[in-house]
C-alpha positions in Angstrom: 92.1 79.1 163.4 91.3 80.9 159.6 87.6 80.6 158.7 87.0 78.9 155.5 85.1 81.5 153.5 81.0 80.9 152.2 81.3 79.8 148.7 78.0 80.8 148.3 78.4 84.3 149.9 78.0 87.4 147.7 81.3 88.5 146.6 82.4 92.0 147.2 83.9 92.8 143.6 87.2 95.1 143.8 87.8 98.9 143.9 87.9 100.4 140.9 86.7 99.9 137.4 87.5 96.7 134.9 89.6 99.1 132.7 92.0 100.0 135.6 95.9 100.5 134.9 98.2 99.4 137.4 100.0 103.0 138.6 103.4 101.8 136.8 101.8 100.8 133.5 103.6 103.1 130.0 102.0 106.1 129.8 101.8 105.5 126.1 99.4 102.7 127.3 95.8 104.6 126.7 95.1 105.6 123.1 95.0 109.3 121.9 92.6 111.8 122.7 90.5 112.2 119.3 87.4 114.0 120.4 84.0 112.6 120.0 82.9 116.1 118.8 86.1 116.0 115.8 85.1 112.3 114.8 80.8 113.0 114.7 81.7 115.7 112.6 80.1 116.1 109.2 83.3 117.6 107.9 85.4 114.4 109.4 88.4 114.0 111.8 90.5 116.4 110.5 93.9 115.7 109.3 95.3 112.4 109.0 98.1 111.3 111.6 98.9 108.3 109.9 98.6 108.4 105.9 98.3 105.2 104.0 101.2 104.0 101.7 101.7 101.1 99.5 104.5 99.7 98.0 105.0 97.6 94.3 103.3 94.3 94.0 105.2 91.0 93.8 106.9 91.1 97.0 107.4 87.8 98.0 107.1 85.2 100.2 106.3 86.0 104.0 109.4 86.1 105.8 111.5 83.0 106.3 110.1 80.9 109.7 106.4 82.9 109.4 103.6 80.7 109.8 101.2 80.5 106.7 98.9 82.9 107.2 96.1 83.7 105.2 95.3 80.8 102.8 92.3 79.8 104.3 92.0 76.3 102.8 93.3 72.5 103.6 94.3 72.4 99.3 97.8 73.8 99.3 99.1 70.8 101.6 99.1 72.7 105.0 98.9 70.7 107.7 95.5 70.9 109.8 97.1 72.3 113.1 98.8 75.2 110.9 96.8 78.3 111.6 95.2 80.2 109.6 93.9 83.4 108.7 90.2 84.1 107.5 88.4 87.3 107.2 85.5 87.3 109.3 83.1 89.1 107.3 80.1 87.1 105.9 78.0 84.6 107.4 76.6 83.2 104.1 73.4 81.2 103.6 74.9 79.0 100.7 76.5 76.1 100.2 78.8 75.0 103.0 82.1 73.9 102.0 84.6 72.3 104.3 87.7 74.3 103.7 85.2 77.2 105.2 86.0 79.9 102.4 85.2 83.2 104.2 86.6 86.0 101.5 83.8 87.4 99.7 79.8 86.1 99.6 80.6 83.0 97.4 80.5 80.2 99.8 79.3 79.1 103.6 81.0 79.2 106.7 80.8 76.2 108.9 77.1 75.9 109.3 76.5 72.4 108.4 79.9 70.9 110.3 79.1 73.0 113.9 75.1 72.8 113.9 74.6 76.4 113.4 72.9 76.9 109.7 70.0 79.1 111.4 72.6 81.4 112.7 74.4 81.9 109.6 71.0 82.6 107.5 70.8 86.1 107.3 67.2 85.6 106.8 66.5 83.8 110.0 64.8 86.4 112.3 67.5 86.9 115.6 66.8 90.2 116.7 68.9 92.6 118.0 71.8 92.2 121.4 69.7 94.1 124.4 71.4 97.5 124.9 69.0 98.5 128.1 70.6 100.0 130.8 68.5 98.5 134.0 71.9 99.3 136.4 74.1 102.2 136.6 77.6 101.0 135.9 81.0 102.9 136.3 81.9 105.3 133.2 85.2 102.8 133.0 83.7 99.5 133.4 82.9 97.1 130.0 79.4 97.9 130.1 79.6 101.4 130.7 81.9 101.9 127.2 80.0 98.8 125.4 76.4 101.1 126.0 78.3 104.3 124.5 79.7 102.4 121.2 76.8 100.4 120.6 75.1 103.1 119.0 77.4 103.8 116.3 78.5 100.0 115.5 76.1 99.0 112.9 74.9 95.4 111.0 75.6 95.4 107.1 73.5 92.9 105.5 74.3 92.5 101.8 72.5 90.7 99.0 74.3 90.8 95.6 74.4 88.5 92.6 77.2 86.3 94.5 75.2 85.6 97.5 73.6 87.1 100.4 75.6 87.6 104.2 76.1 90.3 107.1 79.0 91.8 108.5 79.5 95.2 110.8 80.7 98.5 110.3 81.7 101.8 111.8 79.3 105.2 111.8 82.5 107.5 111.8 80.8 111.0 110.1 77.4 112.0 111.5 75.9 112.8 108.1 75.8 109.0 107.3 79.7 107.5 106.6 80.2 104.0 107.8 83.7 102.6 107.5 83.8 98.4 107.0 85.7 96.0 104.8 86.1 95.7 101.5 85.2 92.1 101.8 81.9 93.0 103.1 80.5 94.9 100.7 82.1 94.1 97.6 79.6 91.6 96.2 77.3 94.6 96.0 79.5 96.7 93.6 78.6 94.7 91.4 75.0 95.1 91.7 73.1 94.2 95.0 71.6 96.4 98.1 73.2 97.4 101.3 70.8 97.3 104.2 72.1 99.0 107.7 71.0 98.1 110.4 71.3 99.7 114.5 71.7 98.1 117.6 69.0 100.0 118.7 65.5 99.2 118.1 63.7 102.2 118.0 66.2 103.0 114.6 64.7 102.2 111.1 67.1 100.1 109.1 68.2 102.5 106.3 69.6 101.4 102.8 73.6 102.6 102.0 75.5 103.3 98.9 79.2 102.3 98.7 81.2 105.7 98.1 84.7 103.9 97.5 86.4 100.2 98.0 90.0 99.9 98.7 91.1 96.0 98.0 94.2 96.4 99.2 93.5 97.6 102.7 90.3 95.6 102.7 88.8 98.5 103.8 85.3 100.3 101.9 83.4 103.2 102.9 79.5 103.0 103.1 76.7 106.2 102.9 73.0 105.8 104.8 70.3 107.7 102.7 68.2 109.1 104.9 70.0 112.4 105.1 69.9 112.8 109.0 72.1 112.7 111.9 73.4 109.2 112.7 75.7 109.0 116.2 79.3 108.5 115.4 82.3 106.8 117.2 85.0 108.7 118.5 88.6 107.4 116.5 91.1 107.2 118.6 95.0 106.4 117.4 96.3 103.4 116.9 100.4 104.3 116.9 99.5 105.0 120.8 98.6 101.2 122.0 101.0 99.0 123.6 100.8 94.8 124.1 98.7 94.1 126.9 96.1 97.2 127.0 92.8 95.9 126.9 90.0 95.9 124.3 86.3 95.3 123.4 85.3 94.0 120.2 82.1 95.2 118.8 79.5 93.9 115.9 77.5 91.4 114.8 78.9 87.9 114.5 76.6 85.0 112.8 74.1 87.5 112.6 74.0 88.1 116.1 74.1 92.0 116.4 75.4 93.9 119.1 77.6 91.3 120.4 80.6 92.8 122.9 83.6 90.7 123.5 86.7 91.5 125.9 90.6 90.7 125.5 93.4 92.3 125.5 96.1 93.9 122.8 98.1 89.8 122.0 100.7 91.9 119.4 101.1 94.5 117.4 102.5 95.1 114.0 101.4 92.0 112.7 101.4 90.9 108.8 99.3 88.5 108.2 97.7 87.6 104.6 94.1 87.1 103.6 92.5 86.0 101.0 91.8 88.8 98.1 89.2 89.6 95.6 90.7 87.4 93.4 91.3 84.6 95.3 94.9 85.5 95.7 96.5 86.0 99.2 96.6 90.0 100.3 98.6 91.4 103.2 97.3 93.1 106.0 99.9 95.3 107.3 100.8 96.4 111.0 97.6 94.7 112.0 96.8 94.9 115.5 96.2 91.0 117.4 93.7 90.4 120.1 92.2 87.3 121.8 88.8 89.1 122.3 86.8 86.5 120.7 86.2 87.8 116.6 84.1 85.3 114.8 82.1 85.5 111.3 80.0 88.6 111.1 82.5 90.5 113.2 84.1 91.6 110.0 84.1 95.8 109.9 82.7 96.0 113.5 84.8 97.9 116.0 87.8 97.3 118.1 88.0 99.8 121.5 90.4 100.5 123.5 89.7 101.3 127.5 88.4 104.8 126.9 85.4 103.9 124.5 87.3 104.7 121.3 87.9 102.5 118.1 91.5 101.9 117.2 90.9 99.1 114.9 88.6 97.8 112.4 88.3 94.0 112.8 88.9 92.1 109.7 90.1 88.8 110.0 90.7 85.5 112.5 93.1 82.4 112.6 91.6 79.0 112.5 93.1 75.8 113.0 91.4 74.1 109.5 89.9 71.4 110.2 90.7 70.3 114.1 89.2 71.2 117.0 86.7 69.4 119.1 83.6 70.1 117.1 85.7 68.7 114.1 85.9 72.5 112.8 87.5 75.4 114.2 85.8 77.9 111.9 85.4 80.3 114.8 87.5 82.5 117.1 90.5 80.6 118.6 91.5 83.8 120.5 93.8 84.8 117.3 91.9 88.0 116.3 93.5 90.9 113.9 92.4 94.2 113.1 93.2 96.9 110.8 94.7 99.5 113.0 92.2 103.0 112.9 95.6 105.2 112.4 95.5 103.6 108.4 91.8 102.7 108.2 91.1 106.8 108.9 93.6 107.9 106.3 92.0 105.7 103.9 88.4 106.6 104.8 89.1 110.2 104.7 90.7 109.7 100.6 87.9 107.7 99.9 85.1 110.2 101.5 87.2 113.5 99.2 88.0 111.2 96.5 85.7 108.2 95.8 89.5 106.2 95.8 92.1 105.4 98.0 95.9 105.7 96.6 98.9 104.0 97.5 102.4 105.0 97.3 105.0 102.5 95.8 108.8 103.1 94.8 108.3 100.8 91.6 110.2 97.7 92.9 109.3 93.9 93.2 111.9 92.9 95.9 112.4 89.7 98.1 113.8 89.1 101.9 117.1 88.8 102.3 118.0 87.1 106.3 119.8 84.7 108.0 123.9 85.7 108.8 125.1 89.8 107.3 123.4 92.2 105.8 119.8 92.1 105.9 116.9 94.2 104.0 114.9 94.1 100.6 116.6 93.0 97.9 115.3 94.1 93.9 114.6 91.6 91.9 112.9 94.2 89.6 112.5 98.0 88.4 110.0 99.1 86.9 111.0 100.7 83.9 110.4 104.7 84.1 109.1 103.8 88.0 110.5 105.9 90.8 113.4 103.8 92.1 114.7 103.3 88.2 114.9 107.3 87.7 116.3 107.5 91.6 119.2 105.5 90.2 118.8 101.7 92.1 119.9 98.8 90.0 118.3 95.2 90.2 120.6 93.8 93.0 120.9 96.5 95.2 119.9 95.6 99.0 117.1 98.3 100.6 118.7 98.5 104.3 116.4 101.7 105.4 114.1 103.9 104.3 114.3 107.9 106.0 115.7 106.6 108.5 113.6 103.6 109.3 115.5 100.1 109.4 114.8 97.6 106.5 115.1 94.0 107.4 112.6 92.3 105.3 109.7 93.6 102.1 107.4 94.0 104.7 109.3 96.1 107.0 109.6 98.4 103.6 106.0 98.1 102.6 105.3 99.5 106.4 107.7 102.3 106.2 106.5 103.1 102.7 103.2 103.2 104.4 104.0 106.4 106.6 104.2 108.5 103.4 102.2 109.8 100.7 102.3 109.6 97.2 104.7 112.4 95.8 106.5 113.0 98.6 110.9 112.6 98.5 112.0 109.7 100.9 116.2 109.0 101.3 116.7 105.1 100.5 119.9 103.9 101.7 121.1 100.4 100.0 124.2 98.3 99.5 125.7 97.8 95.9 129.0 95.6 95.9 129.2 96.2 99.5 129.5 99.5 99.6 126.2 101.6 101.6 125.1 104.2 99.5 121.4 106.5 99.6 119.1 107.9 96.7 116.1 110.6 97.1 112.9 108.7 95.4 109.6 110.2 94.6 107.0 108.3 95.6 104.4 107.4 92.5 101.1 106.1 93.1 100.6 102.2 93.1 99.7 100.7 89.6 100.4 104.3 87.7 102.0 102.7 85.0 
């Protein structure tokens, strides 16, 4: 007769660390192999594998079936169980309003409707997540890579003339370069002060300048003054991940810094659309979707993959608006998304040698064309003297590929768009009167004309 085993017996935990891959998992599965040297650099991570493109604005609805994303209100008749996608940047200490407005420092969070004000005042003393090591743990378990990226994921506490609120960020150059989101700092641009702060306590908080915003990849680059070595996080690449891997997200949600969450890789190549500096919806492109628990605050903080490198900046959440069992689902419902670090680098790296990002566009607005035949990107409009107009496409003409890349939908060409830099030569092929034809466009940057 089987023994019934001691519930209350210590439990002998299994071989192995946490971050173990079964023996028959893709060998794509593990990011790439960026070095910590190349990415603590003070001359940065050398060149860019995966170089941010843009195309024309006016693209369109989502594509036909997609679910809502990224109006972050109740006001536009969604209904409440609709998700939703926030930014999860700022955990303001303002007025709270029930839609839960998260873009920018203008409003609150859900302070007043889940009992959690304190936590979302900036100026409420929390202290800082314990990083101590008391226990040796194995170099591939959670707490083993948590302890090594602690010390470059930093709080960002920002006081403008909108407001006041914290987010995370990114040391990614050891001579000071912190990489967050637009949507974090950009209050400040317009007069305010940056205050950094690390998860460890010995470190001085240190003040930081914005070097360069980039609103449409909600991305921004920060500078510490200080002028000393700061540790950096290793970058690893994005384009190597695969569903399923799993993840740590890192930084500082309602105020809470040095918070580490676990979860795994939900999807990848995700467009989802948040709200933008002007209140208008923005897409996030190929954004990476994890159910590690991202709440407000987390905004800018890091997303790791297994061998303690960052392949994504976190930068936005879905809610359900106003369900859920404490009558407001303002925080994580395991519907996380993160701009992958292949994109966020290239950007980073223009903004560092340029003070500006730039985005390549082929001078289009174009809508989705699906359902039954043909499908791709279909111009609605040329811009006159743009790339496409001089390439010799005519309003009408359906956009199947792009170099070689198939074209089922604007975003699909926005994406491929993306993999290119502004005056390079890409091969469009399109239909006209149903016959498939191609043209060589020059790329131009975004909003040149």
């Amino acid at each position: 007769m089987s023994e019934t085993p001691d519930p209350t017996a210590p439990q002998t935990p299994p071989p192995g660390p946490w971050w173990s891959r079964p023996e028959d998992a893709p060998a794509g599965s593990t990011s790439g192999s960026t070095s910590a040297a190349a990415a603590s650099s003070a001359t940065g991570w050398g060149d860019p594998q995966a170089p941010t493109s843009y195309a024309a604005p006016g693209w369109g609805a989502p594509p036909s079936g997609a679910p809502a994303w990224g109006y972050p209100t109740d006001t536009i008749g969604q209904p409440s169980s609709q998700p939703t996608v926030r930014r999860r940047g700022l955990g303001v200490a303002a007025a709270v309003v029930a839609t839960a407005l998260v873009a920018g420092l203008t409003g609150g969070y859900v302070g007043a409707r889940t009992g959690e004000r304190d936590l979302l005042d900036p100026s409420a003393s929390l202290g800082s997540g314990s990083t101590t090591q008391v226990v040796d743990r194995a170099p591939g378990s959670v707490a083993a890579i948590a302890a090594k990226v602690l010390t470059s994921v930093v709080s960002i506490s920002v006081r403008g003339l909108d407001g006041s609120g914290t987010g995370s960020g990114v040391v990614i150059r050891s001579d000071g370069y912190v990489l967050t989101n637009n949507h974090v700092v950009e209050s400040a641009a317009r007069g305010g002060e940056i205050t950094v702060a690390f998860n460890d306590a010995n470190e001085a908080d240190v003040t930081a300048e914005i070097v360069g915003r980039d609103p449409e990849t909600d991305l921004a680059v920060l500078r510490m003054t200080g002028g000393r070595t700061y540790p950096a996080a290793t970058l690893g690449q994005s384009r190597a991940l695969v569903v399923g891997d799993p993840v740590i997200a890192i930084g500082s949600p309602l105020g809470l810094a040095g918070t580490v969450t676990t979860g795994i890789i939900s999807a990848l190549n995700r467009t989802v659309r948040v709200p933008g500096e002007d209140g208008s919806g923005i897409p996030l492109f190929n954004a990476i979707q994890t159910d590690a628990a991202i709440n407000p605050g987390n905004s800018g903080g890091a997303l790791v993959d297994a061998a303690g490198q960052v392949i994504g900046i976190n930068s936005a959440i879905a809610t359900l608006g106003g369900s859920g069992l404490s009558g407001d689902s303002g925080g994580s419902i395991g519907v996380g998304f993160a701009i992958p670090v292949d994109e966020a680098r290239s950007v980073a790296e223009e903004i560092i040698r340029t003070g500006r990002a730039t985005h390549p566009a082929i001078g289009i607005e174009a809508a989705t064309v699906s359902g039954s035949g043909t499908r791709g990107a279909r111009i609605g409009r040329l811009v006159q003297g743009g790339p496409a107009q001089q390439a010799g496409l005519e309003q009408g003409d359906l956009i199947t590929e792009l170099d070689g890349t198939e074209v089922s939908s604007v975003d699909e060409l926005i994406v491929a768009i993306r993999e290119h830099k502004v005056g390079e030569t890409v091969e469009v092929t399109f239909v006209r009167d149903g016959r498939t034809q191609t043209a060589d466009v020059v790329l131009q940057e975004k909003n040149a004309r």
